[in-house]
N, C-alpha and C positions, 0 to 999 in steps of 0.2 A: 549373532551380531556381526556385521561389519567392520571388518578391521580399519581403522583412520586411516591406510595409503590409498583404502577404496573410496570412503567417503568424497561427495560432491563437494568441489570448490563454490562456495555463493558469496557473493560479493554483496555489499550492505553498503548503504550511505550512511554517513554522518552528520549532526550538527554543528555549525559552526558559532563559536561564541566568540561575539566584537567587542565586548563591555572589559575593560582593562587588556592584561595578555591576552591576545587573539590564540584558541586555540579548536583543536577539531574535537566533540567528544560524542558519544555513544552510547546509552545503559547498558549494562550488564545481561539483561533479562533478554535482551536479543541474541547478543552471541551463546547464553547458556539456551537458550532455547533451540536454536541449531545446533548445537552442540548433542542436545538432549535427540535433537533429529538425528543424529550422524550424520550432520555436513561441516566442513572445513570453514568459517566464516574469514572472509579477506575484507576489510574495511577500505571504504572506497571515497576520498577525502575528494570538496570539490579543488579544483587550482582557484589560483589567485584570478583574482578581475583583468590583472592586467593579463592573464593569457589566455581571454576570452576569445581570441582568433583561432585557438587553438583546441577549444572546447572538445566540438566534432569530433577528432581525428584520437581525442584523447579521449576521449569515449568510447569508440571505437576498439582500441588499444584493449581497452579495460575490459570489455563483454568479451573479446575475444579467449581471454585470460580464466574467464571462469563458466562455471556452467548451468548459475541463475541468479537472478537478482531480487534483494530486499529493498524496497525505497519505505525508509526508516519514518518514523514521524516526527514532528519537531513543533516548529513556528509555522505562521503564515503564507500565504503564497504569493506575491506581484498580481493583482487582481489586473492589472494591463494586458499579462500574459492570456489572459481570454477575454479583453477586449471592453475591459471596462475599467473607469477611474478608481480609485482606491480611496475610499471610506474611510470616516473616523473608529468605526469597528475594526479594519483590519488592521489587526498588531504585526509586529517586527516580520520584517522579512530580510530574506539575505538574497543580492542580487546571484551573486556566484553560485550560492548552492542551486536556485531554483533553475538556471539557464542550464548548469551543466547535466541536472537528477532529468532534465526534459532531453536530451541528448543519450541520454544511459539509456532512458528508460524507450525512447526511438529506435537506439539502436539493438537494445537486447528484441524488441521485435522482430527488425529486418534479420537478426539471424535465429529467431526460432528461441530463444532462452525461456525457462519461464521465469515467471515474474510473481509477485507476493507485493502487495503493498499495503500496506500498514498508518492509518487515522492520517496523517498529511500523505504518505505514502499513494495511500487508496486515493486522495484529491488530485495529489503530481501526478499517478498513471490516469486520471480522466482527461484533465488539462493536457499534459504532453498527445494525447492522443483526439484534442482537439472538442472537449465537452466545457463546461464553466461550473461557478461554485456559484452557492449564495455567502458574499462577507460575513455574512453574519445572520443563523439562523432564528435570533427572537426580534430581533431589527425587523426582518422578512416576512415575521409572521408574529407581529405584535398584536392583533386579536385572538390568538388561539394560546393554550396551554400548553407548550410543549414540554416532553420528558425529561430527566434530570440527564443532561448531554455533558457536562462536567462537573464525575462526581468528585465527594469528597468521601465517601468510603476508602478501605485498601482499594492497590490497583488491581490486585486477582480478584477482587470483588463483582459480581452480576449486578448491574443498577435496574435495566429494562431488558424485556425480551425483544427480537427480532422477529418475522416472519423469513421464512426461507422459500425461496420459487421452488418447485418440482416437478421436472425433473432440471438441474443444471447439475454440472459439475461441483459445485459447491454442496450441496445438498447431497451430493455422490460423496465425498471426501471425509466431509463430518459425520456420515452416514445417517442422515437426519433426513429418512423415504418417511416421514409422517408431519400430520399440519401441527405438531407440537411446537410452539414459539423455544428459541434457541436462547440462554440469555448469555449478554454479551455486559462488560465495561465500558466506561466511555468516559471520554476526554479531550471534547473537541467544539468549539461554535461554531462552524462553520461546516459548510454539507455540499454535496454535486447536486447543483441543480438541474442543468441538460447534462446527459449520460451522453460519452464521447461517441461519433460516429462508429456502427460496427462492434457495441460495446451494448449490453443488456446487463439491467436491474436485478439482483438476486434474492438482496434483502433487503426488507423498510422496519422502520421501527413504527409501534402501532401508531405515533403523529403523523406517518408518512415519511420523515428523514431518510434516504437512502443510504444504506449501511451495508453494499456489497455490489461490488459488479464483475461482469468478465464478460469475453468475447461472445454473440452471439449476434441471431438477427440477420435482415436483409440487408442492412448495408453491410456494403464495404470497410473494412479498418484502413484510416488513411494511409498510415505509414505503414504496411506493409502486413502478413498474414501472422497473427500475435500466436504462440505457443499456448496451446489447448488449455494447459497451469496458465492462467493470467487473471489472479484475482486481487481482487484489491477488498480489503474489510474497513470498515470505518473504527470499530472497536480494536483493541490492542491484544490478540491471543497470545502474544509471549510473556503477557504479565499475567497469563490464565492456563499457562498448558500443564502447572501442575497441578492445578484445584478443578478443571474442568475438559472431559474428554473430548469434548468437539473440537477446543481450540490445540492439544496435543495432539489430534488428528490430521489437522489444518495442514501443521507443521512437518509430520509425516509425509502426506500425501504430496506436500512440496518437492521434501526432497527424494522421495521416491521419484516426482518428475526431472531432477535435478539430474537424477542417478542413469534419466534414460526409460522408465519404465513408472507404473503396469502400462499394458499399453495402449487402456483408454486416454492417457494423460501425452501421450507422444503426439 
């Protein structure tokens, strides 16, 4: 084992809560589940609105500080932010957190970080990197059946399986080299509708839902060449990496990229 002064620093977002004291908070089940990696978590708070000039530079500041980044799950996202009005489906959003997690998650690109993003997490690394969501995934597809997308089991609980592509990096990581559907949590209405330029499909859920992406493909990545780790899961593995070895691998394989290595992941 790793002694902690070795372990990676990864930096994680937070939610912001506006309803009486304004304060920043974060589950538990993320920081133990990096933890449970051997990574050092540093929680990455957005600033105030009013120093929205300042986003950029303090982004910046922040990716250079550690050596990968979590975009955490939460609320909603500003459906503007990829170019559409915003619906009576889409619930709360925070303008601060989402301008400044699109600046993190830009700039941990431009310098090669990898990245892990997590059910809103996995939506903000599509958006920031220039793809859109559907507001609302039974609104969008009000003739068909879709799967239980928020359940009410436990949260380390499997609701639906996934398909996994093969070969990607994902499918590398959870070591899932066979067509056995993966089962995943969920807790989300809302899904990536166009996959962000320079960014490929990993995983769907058997309605079609898209439930995982990362770098891949003919195009170009806008903002710059994304670190080979840059996945995003629509399900939530830190509420699953003690009941289930994919999502405990996930998180390994993370911060092994974190760490520098193996060195299909560099």
């Amino acid at each position: 084992m790793m002694k902690p002064q070795t372990w990676p620093i990864v930096g994680i977002t937070s939610t912001i809560e506006n309803e009486g004291k304004r304060r920043h908070y974060l589950f538990d089940s993320y920081t133990s589940a990096l933890h449970r990696a051997h990574c050092a978590p540093l929680i990455i708070p957005s600033p105030d609105l009013l120093l929205k000039d300042t986003y950029e530079a303090l982004a910046e500041k922040s990716i250079t500080g550690i050596d990968g980044l979590v975009l955490s799950g939460g609320e909603d996202i500003n459906a503007h932010l990829y170019n559409e009005e915003n619906y009576p489906f889409n619930g709360a959003f925070t303008e601060e957190r989402d301008l400044f997690e699109i600046y993190l998650c830009r700039s941990a690109v431009r310098h090669g970080k990898p990245i892990l993003g997590i059910c809103r997490g996995h939506q903000l690394l599509n958006i920031a990197m220039g793809g859109s969501l559907f507001q609302d995934i039974a609104a969008r597809h009000p003739e068909k059946q879709m799967l239980m997308h928020f359940q009410k089991a436990p949260n380390y609980s499997a609701v639906h399986d996934v398909d996994i592509t093969r070969p990607s990096l994902l499918a590398h990581v959870i070591n899932s080299n066979t067509a056995t559907p993966v089962p995943v949590n969920s807790f989300h209405h809302q899904a990536i509708n166009i996959c962000a330029p320079g960014f490929i499909v990993t995983a769907r859920a058997h309605d079609g839902i898209i439930e995982a992406i990362e770098p891949g493909g003919d195009t170009p990545c806008l903002y710059g060449k994304p670190h080979p780790f840059t996945i995003g899961t629509q399900w939530h593995p830190e509420r699953m990496d003690r009941h289930h070895t994919h999502a405990a691998r996930l998180f390994s394989g993370f911060a092994a990229a974190c760490a520098g290595g193996p060195a299909e992941m560099r």
